[in-house]
N, C-alpha and C positions, 0 to 999 in steps of 0.2 A: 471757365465755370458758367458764363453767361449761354454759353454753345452749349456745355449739356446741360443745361436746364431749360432752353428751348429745345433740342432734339427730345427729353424727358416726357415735355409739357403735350408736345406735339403728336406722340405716339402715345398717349393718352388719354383717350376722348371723351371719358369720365373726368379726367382732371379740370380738362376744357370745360366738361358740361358744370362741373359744382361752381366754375369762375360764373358762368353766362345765366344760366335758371335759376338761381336766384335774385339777380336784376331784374330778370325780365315778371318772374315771379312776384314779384316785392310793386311794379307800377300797375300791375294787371290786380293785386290789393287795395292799391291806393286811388284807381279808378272807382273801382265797385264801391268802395268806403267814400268817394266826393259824389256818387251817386246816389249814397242810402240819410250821410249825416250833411244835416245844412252847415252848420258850424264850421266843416274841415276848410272852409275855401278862407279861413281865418289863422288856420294854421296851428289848430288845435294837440290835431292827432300826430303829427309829425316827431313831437320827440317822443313817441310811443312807440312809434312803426320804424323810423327810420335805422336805430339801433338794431334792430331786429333781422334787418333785410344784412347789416354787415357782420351777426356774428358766425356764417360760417366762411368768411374771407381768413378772419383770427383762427378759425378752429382749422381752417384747412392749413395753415401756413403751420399752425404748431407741428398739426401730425406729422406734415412730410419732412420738415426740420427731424421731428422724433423717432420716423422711419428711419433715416439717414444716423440716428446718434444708436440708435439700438440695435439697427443690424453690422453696426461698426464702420460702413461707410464712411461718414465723416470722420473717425480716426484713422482709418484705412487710409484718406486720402493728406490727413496731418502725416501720417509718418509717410508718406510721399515727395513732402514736399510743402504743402499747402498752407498758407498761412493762415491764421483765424480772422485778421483785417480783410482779406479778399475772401473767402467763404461769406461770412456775412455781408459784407457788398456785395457779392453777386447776389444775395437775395432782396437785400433792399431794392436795389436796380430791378432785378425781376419782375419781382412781385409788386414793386410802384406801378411799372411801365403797364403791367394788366391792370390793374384798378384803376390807372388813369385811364385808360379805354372806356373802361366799363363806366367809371363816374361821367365821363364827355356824352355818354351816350344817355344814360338815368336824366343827367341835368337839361340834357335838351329836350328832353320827355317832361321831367319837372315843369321846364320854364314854357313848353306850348300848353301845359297843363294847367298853368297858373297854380301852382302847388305851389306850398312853401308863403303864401300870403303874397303872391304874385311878385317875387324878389326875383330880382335877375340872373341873367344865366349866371354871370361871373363872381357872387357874390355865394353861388348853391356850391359853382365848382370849385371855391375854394375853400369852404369848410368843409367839404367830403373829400377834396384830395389831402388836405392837411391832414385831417383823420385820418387815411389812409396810410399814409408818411411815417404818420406816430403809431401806428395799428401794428407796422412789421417790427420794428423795435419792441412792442410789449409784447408782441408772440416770442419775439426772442428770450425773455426775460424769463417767463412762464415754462421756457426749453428748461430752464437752467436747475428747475426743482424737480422733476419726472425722468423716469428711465425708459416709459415705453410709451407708442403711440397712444392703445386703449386706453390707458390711463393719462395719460395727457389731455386726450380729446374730451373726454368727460368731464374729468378737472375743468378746463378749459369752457367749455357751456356754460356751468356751475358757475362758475368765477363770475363768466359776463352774465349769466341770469340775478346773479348776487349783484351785482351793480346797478342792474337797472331794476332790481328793489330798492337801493342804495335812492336813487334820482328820487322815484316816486316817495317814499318814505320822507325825503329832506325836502324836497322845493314842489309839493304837494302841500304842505304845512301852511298855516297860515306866519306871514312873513315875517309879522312882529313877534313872533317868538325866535327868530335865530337873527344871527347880522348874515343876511341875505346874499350880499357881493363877497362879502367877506368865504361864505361857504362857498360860492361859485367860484372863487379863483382856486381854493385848495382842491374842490373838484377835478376842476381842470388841468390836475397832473395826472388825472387816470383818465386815459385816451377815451374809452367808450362813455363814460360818464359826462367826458368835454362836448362829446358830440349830441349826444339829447343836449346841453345847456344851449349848441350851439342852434339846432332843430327847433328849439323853444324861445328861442330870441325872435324870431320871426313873428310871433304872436303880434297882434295889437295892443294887448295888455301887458308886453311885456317891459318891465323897468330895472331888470340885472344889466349886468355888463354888456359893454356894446362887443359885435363880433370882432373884430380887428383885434379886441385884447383876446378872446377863446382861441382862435387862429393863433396868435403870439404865442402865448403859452401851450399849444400842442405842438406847436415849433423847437420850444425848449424843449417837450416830451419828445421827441426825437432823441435830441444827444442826451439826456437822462438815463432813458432806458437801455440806448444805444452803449453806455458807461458802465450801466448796471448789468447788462447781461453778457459782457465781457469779463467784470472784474467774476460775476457767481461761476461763467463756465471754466476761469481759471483757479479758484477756488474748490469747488464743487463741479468736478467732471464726470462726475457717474461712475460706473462699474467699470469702467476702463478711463486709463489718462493719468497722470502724476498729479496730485493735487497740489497747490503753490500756497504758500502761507498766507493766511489773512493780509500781513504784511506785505505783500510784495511788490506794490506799487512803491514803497519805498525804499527798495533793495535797489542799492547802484546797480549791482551786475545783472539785474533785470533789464534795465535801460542803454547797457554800456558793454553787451555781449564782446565785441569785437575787440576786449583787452584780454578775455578766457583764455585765447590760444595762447598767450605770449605767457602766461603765467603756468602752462601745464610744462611739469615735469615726465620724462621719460620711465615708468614705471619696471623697475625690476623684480623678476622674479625672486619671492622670498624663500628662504629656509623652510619647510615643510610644505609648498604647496605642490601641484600638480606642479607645473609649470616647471617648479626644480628637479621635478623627479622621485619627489616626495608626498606622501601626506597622510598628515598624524604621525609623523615620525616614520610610516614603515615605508619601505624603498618602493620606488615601482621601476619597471622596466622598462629603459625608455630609449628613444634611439636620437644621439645628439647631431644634430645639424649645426654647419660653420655658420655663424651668422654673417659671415661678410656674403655668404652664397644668399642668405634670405634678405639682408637689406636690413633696411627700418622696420617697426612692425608698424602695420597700418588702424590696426586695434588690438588695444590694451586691455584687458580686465584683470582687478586684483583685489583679491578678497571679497568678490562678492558673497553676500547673505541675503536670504531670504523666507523668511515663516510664517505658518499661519497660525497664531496661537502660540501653542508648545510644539507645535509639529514643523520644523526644520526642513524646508525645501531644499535650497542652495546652502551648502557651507563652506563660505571662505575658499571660493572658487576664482583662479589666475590662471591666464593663459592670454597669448599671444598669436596673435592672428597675421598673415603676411601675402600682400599685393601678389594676382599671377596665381594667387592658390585656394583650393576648398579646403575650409575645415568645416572637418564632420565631428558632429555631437552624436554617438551612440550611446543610446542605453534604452531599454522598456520604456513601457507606457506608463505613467506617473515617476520616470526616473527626474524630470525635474528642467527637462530639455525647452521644450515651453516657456517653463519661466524665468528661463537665462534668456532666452530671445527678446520675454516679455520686457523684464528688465532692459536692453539694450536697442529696444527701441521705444522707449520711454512710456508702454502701458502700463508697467507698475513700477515704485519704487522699490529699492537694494534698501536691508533693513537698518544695515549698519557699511559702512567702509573702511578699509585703511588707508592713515594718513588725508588727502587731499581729494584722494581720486579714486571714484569705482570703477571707472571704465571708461575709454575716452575711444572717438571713432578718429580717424586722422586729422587728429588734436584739437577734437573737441568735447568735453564733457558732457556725461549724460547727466549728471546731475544739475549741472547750471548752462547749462548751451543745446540743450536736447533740440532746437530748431534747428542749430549751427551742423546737426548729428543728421538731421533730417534731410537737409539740403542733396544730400551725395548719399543719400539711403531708398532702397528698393528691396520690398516687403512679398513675400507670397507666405499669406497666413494660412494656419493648416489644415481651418475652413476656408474656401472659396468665400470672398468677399465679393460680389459685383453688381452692377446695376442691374436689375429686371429689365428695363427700357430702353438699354443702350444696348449694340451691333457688339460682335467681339473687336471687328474694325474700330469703331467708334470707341471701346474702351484703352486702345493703344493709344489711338489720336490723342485723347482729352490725357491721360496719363502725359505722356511723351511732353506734349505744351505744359501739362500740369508743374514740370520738374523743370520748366524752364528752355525747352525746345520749340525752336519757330515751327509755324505751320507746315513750310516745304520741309523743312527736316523730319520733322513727326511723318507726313504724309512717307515720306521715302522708306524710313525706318520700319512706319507699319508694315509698309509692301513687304521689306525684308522679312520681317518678325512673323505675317503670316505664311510668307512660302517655308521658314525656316520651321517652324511648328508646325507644318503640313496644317493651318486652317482655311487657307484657300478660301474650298469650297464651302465653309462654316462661319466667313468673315461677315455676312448681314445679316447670320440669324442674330435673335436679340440672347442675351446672358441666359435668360431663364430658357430657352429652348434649347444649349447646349448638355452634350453628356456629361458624366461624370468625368472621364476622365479628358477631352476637350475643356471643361471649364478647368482643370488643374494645369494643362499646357496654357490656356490663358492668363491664369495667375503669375505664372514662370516668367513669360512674353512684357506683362505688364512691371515684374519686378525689374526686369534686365533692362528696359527699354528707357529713352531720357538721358540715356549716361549716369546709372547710377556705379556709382561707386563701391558703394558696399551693399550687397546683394546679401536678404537674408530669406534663406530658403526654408520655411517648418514644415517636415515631410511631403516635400511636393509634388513623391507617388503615389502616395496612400491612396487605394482605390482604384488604383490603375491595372490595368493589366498587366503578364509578362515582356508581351513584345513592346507595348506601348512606354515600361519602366526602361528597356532597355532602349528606345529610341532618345528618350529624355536623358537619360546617361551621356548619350554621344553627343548632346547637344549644351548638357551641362560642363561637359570637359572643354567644346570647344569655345565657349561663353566665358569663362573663368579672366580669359589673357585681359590686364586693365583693370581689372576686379579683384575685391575682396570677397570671399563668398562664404556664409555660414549657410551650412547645411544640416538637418537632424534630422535623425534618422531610426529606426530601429529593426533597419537589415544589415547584419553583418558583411554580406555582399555589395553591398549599397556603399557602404561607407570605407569599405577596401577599394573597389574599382574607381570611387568620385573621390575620397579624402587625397589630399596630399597632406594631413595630417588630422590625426586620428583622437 
């Protein structure tokens, strides 16, 4: 993660530019302002200015967090593999390691500057790196209530323009009307707010809390926040994601996944469903295979449901899925194909279940182990999901490790994955420069690659041309062996020549 969001960061020179011009921005202010006011070399203006110069650090970390949660990216890369502990540390890591650049650099400007009431270097750099520490935690938090960047990012202003009215409004006052320390410490659980208190300790008049305790307490604001915008993004996941009950920091089988497998039973097909040959009572026509020829099944569904309202998507949908083989989901456009994948790889919950189990991938449930599902699962959604800024190379690479493959194995694998998809010669354009139907053999490449196990395909021609559908054919047949493979479809040809069951 840490890899592509350096290679991200790097072919981005806008990204680059919003980290550096406003630093550099913010002392070439604070020059011309200890040139115009006598008073600043007192350390006046500092909790006015210095908030000011860090709110597009907060607003740039929400958007690109919020690019990533709207364009589905970051769920794209959960049903990968991806845990939520390592996404969010890769950004704390990130985005600390630029800010502390950036602040080594302001504070050494600061301190030849005598800014700040002529306090030392060590004393500037560590109430703006602790800020900074506790700054990507509350951009986290902030993810946790917005769907889309636009709206985040303005939100996000608002909020810190609303705080530093919040400053001047409270500790502008004259000080015998409030208990003074007492409001500075509750402050200082809202990051931006900590940091003018911390700006403003510098004064010679100043008599609140000493810095070591503001520092302290945005320390604590660290794992606060850091607590707080895990438990809203597993609560509250947006428009895609399973949402977890208020409670679920207290559910055992939240903390104690690895006793799920031992407890799943083997799901049989019931009386009236597909699966038996039936359903609603009327017979369907169906052609029986020996099971000792099919094995185990490696995914189970049974009685799935699904509605929006009064309108009935999925009903009471069973079938069995088997290692070595494609199954194909045929039917039309809103037949419902979609939201059987959706369901089975944990974007949205099954309405109701039977008995225990909705659906389990090689014995693990989607309803209480949806990570445990994720592990041995590879996705090609039936929009192209991909990074704008990464190589199609580069997006095998980061996949392949993503799922748990070393670097020499990934690197190998890619090699294969592009001469087998014929992208060669298309392997360092970035995602946004590939065609339509190149970004769909990409999507394919990234589901199968990692060793995933259960490979789930949602129409992964669509768009394609004739020859280019049937190249993908011959390379889906020979992909299959080691794999479980859902595939959906709505070509009758499609799902004859790839299904080994229909």
């Amino acid at each position: 993660l840490l890899w592509k969001r350096y290679l991200e960061s790097t072919k981005s020179k806008w990204d680059l530019a919003k980290v550096i011009v406003p630093a550099v921005l913010f002392f070439v202010l604070l020059i011309l302002l200890y040139s115009v006011f006598d008073f600043f070399a007192a350390g006046a203006l500092e909790p006015f200015l210095v908030p000011l110069a860090f709110w597009i650090f907060v607003q740039r970390i929400v958007v690109q967090i919020m690019y990533e949660k709207s364009s589905r990216l970051q769920e794209s890369m959960r049903m990968m593999g991806l845990s939520d502990f390592a996404y969010w540390t890769s950004y704390f890591i990130s985005d600390g390691v630029i800010l502390g650049f950036v602040m080594s650099f302001l504070c050494t400007l600061f301190t030849v500057g005598g800014l700040f009431n002529g306090a030392n270097f060590g004393t500037i750099l560590g109430l703006l790196f602790v800020y900074c520490l506790s700054a990507v935690p509350f951009a986290f938090f902030i993810c946790s209530f917005f769907d889309t960047p636009q709206t985040s990012g303005q939100a996000t202003l608002g909020a810190l323009f609303g705080l530093f009215v919040i400053y001047i409004v409270v500790f502008t006052v004259d000080t015998a009307t409030i208990p003074y320390q007492s409001a500075q410490i509750i402050c200082c659980f809202v990051p931006p707010i900590a940091l003018q208190i911390g700006a403003g300790s510098f004064l010679k008049s100043y008599d609140g809390i000493d810095i070591s305790t503001i520092c302290g307490i945005m320390v604590a604001d660290i794992f606060i926040y850091s607590i707080l915008a895990w438990y809203f993004s597993q609560v509250w996941p947006s428009k895609v994601g399973v949402p977890k009950p208020w409670y679920f920091p207290l559910q055992y089988s939240y903390w104690c996944k690895c006793t799920l497998k031992s407890q799943l039973q083997e799901i049989q097909p019931l009386p009236g469903s597909v699966e038996d040959g039936t359903a609603q009572g009327t017979p369907i026509p169906t052609e029986t295979v020996n099971e000792t020829l099919l094995g185990s099944p490696a995914v189970v569904a049974h009685n799935l449901r699904k509605s929006y309202n009064s309108h009935v998507v999925i009903n009471d949908l069973s079938f069995s899925m088997y290692e070595n083989q494609i199954f194909a989901l045929l039917g039309h456009n809103g037949a419902g194909k979609t939201t059987v994948i959706s369901m089975l790889t944990g974007l949205i919950n099954p309405d109701a279940t039977y008995g225990d189990n909705g659906a389990s991938v090689y014995g693990h449930d989607i309803l209480n182990d949806m990570e445990g599902v994720r592990q041995s699962m590879g996705v090609c959604p039936q929009h192209d999901v991909l990074f704008e800024n990464l190589s199609a190379r580069e997006h095998i690479l980061f996949f392949a490790q993503l799922k748990g493959a070393t670097y020499e194995s990934a690197e190998a694998e890619t090699n294969h994955l592009m001469s087998l998809f014929h992208l060669e010669n298309r392997q360092h354009n970035l995602g946004s420069e590939l065609s339509g139907g190149q970004r769909r053999k990409l999507s394919v490449a990234i589901a199968v690659c990692g060793g995933s196990k259960f490979v789930v395909l949602d129409e992964p021609t669509a768009g394609m041309d004739p020859l280019a559908r049937r190249e993908l054919w011959d390379l889906l047949a020979s992909l299959r062996k080691g794999r479980t493979m859902l595939l959906t479809t709505h070509y009758m040809d499609e799902a004859d020549i790839l299904g080994d069951r229909v």
